[in-house]
C-alpha positions as CSV (number, residue, x, y, z in Angstrom):
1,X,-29.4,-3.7,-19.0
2,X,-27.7,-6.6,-17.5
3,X,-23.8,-5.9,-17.3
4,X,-23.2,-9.0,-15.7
5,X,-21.7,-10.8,-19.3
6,X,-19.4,-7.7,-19.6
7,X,-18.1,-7.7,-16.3
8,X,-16.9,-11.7,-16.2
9,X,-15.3,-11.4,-19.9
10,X,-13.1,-8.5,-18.5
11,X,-12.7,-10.9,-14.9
12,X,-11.5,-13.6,-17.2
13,X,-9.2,-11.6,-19.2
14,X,-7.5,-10.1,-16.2
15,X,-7.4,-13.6,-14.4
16,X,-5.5,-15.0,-17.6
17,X,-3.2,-12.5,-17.8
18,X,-2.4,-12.7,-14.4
19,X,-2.1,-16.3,-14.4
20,X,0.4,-16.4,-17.1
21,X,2.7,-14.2,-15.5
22,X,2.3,-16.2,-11.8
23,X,3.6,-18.8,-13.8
24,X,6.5,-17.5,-15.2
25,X,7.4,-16.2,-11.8
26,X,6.6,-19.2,-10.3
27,X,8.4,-21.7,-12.1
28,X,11.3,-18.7,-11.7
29,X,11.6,-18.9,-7.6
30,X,10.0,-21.9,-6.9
31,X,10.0,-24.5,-10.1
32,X,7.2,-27.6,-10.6
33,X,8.1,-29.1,-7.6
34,X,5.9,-26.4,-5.5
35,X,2.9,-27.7,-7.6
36,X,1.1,-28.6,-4.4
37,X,1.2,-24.9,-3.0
38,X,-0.5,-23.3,-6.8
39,X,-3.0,-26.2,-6.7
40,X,-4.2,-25.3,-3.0
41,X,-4.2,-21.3,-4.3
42,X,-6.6,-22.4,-7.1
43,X,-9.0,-24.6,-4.7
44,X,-9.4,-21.9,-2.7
45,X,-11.1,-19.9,-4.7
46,X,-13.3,-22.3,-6.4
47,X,-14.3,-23.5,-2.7
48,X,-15.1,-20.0,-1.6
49,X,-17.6,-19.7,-4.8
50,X,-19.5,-22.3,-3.5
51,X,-20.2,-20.1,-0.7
52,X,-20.6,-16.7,-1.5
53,X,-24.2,-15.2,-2.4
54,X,-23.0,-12.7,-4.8
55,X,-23.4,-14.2,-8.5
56,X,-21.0,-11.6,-9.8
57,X,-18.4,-12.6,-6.9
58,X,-19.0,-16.0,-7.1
59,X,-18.3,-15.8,-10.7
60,X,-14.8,-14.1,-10.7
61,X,-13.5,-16.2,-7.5
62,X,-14.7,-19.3,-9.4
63,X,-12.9,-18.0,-12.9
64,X,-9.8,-17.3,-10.8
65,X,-9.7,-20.3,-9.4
66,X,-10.1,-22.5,-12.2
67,X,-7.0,-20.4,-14.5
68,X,-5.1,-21.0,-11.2
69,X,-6.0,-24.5,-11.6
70,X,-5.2,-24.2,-15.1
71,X,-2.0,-23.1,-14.4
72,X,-0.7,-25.8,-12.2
73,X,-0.9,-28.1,-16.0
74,X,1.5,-24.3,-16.9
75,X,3.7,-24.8,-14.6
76,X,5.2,-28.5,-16.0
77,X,5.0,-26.7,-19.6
78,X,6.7,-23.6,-18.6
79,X,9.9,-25.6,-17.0
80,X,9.8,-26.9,-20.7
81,X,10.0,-24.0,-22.2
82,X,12.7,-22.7,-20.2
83,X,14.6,-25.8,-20.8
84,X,14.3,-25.0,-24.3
85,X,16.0,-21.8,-23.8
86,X,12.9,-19.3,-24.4
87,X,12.5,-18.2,-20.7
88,X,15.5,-17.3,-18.2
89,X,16.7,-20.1,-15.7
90,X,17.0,-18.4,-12.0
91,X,20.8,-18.7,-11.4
92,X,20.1,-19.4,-7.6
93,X,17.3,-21.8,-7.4
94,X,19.4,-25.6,-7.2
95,X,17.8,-28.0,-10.1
């Protein structure tokens, strides 16, 4: 039996769950205008899945990077949405 689909579907579930809540915490302490730093997080791991032998590791770095990736596009719709009132504004971080 090859477990190999099984394993990915439940990497990519945890990687999107995780990347919607970096984002939110994200645009929270940092806003959009730390873009650079979330885009460099994502390359990383797409870069290092070029490298690694493992097909199963290679797989999950490259599925984390791209929703990291993914997320950078977030991050611009998340300050949106917490101009519109739906998520919390951090008191402290100057606009």
């Amino acid at each position: 039996m090859n477990y190999y689909g099984l394993v990915i579907g439940s990497i990519m579930i945890l990687a999107a769950g995780l990347g919607h809540a970096l984002v939110i915490k994200w645009e929270y302490y940092w806003g959009v205008k730390s873009w650079p730093g979330l885009l460099a997080l994502g390359l990383l791991p797409v870069v290092v899945s070029c490298f690694v032998d493992s097909t199963l590791l290679s797989g999950g770095l490259g599925i984390l990077g791209a929703t990291l990736l993914w997320g950078v596009g977030e991050l611009f719709r998340q300050k949106k949405r917490v101009e519109k009132g739906w998520f919390p504004r951090n008191p402290k971080r100057k606009i």
